[in-house]
C-alpha angles and dihedrals in degrees: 000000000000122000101264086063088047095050087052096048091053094036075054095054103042086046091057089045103051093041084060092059098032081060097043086055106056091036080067098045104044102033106034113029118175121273097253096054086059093051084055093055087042095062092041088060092051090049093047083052097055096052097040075064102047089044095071155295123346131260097269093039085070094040093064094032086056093039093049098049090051093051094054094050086052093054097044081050083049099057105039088050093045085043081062101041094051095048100047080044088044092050087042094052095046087045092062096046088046089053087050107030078058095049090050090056094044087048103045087047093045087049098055084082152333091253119109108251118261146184115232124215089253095060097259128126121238128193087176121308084334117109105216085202089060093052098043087105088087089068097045094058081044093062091028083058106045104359091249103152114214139198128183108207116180115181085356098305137117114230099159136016146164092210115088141187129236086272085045091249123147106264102230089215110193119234114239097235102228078065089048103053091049092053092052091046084068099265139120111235120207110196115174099199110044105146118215123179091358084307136121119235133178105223151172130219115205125178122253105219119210113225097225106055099018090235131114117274104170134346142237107227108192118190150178129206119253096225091057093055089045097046079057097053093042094057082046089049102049085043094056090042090053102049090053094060096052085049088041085052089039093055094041086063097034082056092040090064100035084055093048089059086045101049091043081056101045094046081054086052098037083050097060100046078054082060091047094049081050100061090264099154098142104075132063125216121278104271082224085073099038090049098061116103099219139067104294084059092055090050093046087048094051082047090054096044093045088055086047098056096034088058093045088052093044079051091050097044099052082048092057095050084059086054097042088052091051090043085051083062101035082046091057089050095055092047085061093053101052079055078068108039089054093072100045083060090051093061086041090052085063102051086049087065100053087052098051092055092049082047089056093052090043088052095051085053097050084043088063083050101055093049090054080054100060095041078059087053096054086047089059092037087060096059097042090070090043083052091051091052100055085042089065103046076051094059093041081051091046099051091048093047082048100050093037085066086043096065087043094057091054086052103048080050095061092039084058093050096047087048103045076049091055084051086048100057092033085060098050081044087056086047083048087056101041086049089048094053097049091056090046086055082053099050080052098048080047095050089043092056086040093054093052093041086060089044084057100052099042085062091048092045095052084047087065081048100202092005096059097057104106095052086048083059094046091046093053094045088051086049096054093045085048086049081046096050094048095052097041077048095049089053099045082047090063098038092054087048085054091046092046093045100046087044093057081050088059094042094049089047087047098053085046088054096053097047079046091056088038087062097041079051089052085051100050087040084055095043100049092044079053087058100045087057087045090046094049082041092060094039084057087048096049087044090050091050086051093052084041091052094043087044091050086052094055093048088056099046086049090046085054083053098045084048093061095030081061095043088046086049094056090050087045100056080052090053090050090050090057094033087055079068090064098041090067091056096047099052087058087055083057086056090065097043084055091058101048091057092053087068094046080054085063091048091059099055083056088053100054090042086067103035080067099049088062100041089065086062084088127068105229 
């Protein structure tokens, strides 16, 4: 054991030691302060409570003030949105009447009768023989039943209206003549601001079509005051108004007394986390609380979880001061065994040292061997390369085996192709043959004939008698050149069969010769495949003697290693027998570290005496 070891050992100890007592410490500080450090905070939470109160409204002073000021931005929202509203919904409406209180009219005068309407020289407005001023009472109950106002124009004039002055003549409004132009385009025309008399009107403007061309000739304009529509959205609007200030009153005091049953349960809550900052452990919060399904039921079960698990660490604490008491004790024991133990190590330090010294002796022998090893090693190293060497003749004899076959077989090839052209030409000659005798057999059927020809005309010649001499003569010359022909046929005949026979001979010998070069081909295939395996044989061979010599290389570069590892360790196992020396004087500085824990042990009994002091501070 060398004195590093030894320093870590001790550095180990004292560490352990202080963590124990590190722990101990703010256990105490931050779990069990002294009483009168409670009643402190005690008295800064009361005066944090007196000023929270000074500072402003309560809790349910800000609740209605927020929710009022948000009602009441909800209701001016309300009404500006529902003012909108009413009046597009109130336009549209009167638009609507206007449309139809106009098509009514239009309807009603065009319906008087199928003539074209008409002025006549006295003022007065004709659709036939119907007088449209003595019907203008249609237009009068109109605006007596539902305050539509209505004026009859044709060619931009008025003729008829509901609408009087202050001497109850008809106002001859005048048409704005963009309006004007669009009606007699064919279109109604809804304008919510026409002013008639110095008052504002919302009105419609609908074409009065003229039977006997089908355009427009004059309008009806109906119209309904403004101030009429917007007396109607104002009521609306002071009636929705006030409508949202009784529910804005009904829902302060809805919320008044919604908040009342909040806050009784929050100060029950707030009252027992005061219990709890005063060292209350021994209660749990009413089941009434912890019952409730909102928020202030969340907050009294946390509470009551809070109590639970406080109680249960104050429990485990005070548990761990009774084991910390025991560990103290148990603590001091072992102290006295490591006494002990000390000088145990003491008697096994010397027998280190004896060991070490036979170590060093074992490690000089195995140093001899490895040197016999490597020179082993150089040995091998040594036939490898002689190794290395014959594998690559082998390869050069190898190539030039190889290529010699090569050009065999390129040989053997053209051999094949001059003798499958010699059977070639052998079997054109036996065609040759075959052709020859046929005609021979031909030449023999000729003289044949010829014979008998000649044996024809000799009877006949011997018939003339003298005069038939000559041809006698003739006839006997042509038999003896039949005779001739037959035997010169017979003996080309036996020739040809020689020649046939002797060519089927060739032929037969040719078709031996090629198996027989098939087979030599089949050889030479099977040997230079032969070659090729021997070649990638000695290629894995030569590959093998390379990883042999590069592993040969690496043996004696580690026998170079072991060598000096052997000679290190020699120098190692010295080094043990002087370092058991300080060992010895190591283990008495541990004495003293022992000591020395022995009076942190005593701390430490200090310590838990006081961790239960303050533990007593809360009520279990």
């Amino acid at each position: 054991m060398n004195e590093d070891n030894m320093e870590f050992e001790k550095d180990e100890v004292l560490g352990a030691v202080g963590k124990e007592e590190e722990d101990v410490t703010e256990a105490v500080e931050a779990k069990n302060e002294p009483a009168y450090e409670y009643a402190a905070k005690e008295s800064d939470l009361s005066d944090s409570i007196n000023v929270a109160k000074k500072k402003g409204l309560r809790l349910t002073s800000k609740i209605i003030i927020a929710v009022v000021i948000v009602l009441l931005l909800v209701s001016a929202l309300s009404i500006m949105i529902s003012t909108s509203i009413l009046k597009s919904a109130s336009v549209d409406l009167v638009e609507n009447q206007l449309n139809a209180t106009a098509y009514a009219t239009v309807t009603h005068y065009s319906g008087l009768s199928a003539a074209d309407f008409k002025v006549s020289e006295s003022g007065l407005l004709y659709k036939g023989s119907y007088t449209l001023q003595e019907n203008i009472g249609f237009i009068q109950d109109i605006a007596a039943d539902s305050g539509i106002y209505t004026t009859v124009y044709y060619e931009g004039k008025a003729y008829i209206s509901s609408i009087t002055g202050k001497d109850g003549m008809v106002l001859d409004s005048t048409v704005p003549e963009d309006i004007e132009e669009q009606v007699y385009a064919g279109n109604t025309v809804f304008n919510s601001s026409i002013e008639v008399d110095g008052k504002d009107y919302y009105g419609v403007f609908a074409p009065l079509i003229q039977p006997s061309t089908g355009k427009p000739c004059g309008m009806v304009f109906t119209a309904i005051p403004s101030s009429v529509i917007s007396d109607k959205i104002q009521a609306s609007v002071i009636t929705i108004t006030s409508s949202g200030f009784v529910i804005i009153i009904i829902s302060i005091i809805v919320i008044i007394l919604i908040l009342r049953v909040i806050i009784k349960a929050l100060k029950k809550a707030v009252n027992d986390i005061d219990g709890v900052s005063q060292g209350e452990l021994n209660f749990e919060v009413s089941q009434k609380l912890t019952g409730r399904a909102d928020e202030i039921g969340d907050m009294a079960r946390s509470v009551n979880t809070v109590i639970i698990n406080f109680r249960d660490v104050i429990k485990k604490i005070t548990m761990a001061s009774e084991n910390l008491n025991e560990f103290t004790g148990n603590f001091s024991e072992s102290f006295t065994k490591i006494s002990e133990t000390i000088s145990n190590v003491n008697v096994a330090v010397d027998e280190i040292a004896h060991g070490a010294t036979e170590q060093a002796s074992e490690t000089m022998t195995a140093n001899d061997k490895v040197i016999n090893i490597g020179d082993a090693i150089g040995s091998a190293d040594t036939n490898i390369e002689e190794l290395g060497e014959s594998s690559k003749k082998m390869k050069t004899y190898s190539d030039e085996a190889s290529s010699t076959l090569t050009d065999l077989v390129s040989i053997n090839e053209k051999t094949k192709a001059a003798v499958n052209e010699v059977q070639n030409q052998t079997n054109l000659t036996n065609k040759s043959a075959l052709a020859i005798q046929e005609a021979t057999s031909l030449i023999a059927d000729i003289a044949n004939q010829t014979n008998l020809l000649s044996l024809n005309a000799s009877i006949e010649a011997a018939r003339a008698g003298e005069n038939g001499l000559g041809f006698a003569v003739v006839a006997n010359e042509i038999r003896n050149l039949a005779d001739q022909s037959k035997a010169s046929a017979e003996k080309i005949t036996e020739i040809v069969n020689n020649l046939i026979e002797n060519s089927n001979e060739s032929v037969e010998t040719m078709d031996e010769v090629i198996d027989i070069i098939g087979m030599q081909n089949k050889k030479l295939d099977d040997t230079r495949r032969m070659f090729d395996s021997l070649n990638s044989e000695i290629l894995l061979v030569n590959g093998a003697i390379v990883n042999i010599e590069k592993e040969m290389e690496q043996l004696l570069t580690i026998k170079d290693s072991v060598y000096m590892s052997v000679e290190n360790l020699a120098a190692i196992a010295q080094e043990n027998a002087a370092s058991t020396e300080e060992t010895s004087a190591s283990m008495t500085s541990l004495t003293g570290i022992v000591d020395e824990c022995l009076v942190a042990t005593e701390k430490l009994l200090q310590l838990s005496a006081e961790l239960d002091d303050s533990i007593k501070v809360f009520k279990l």
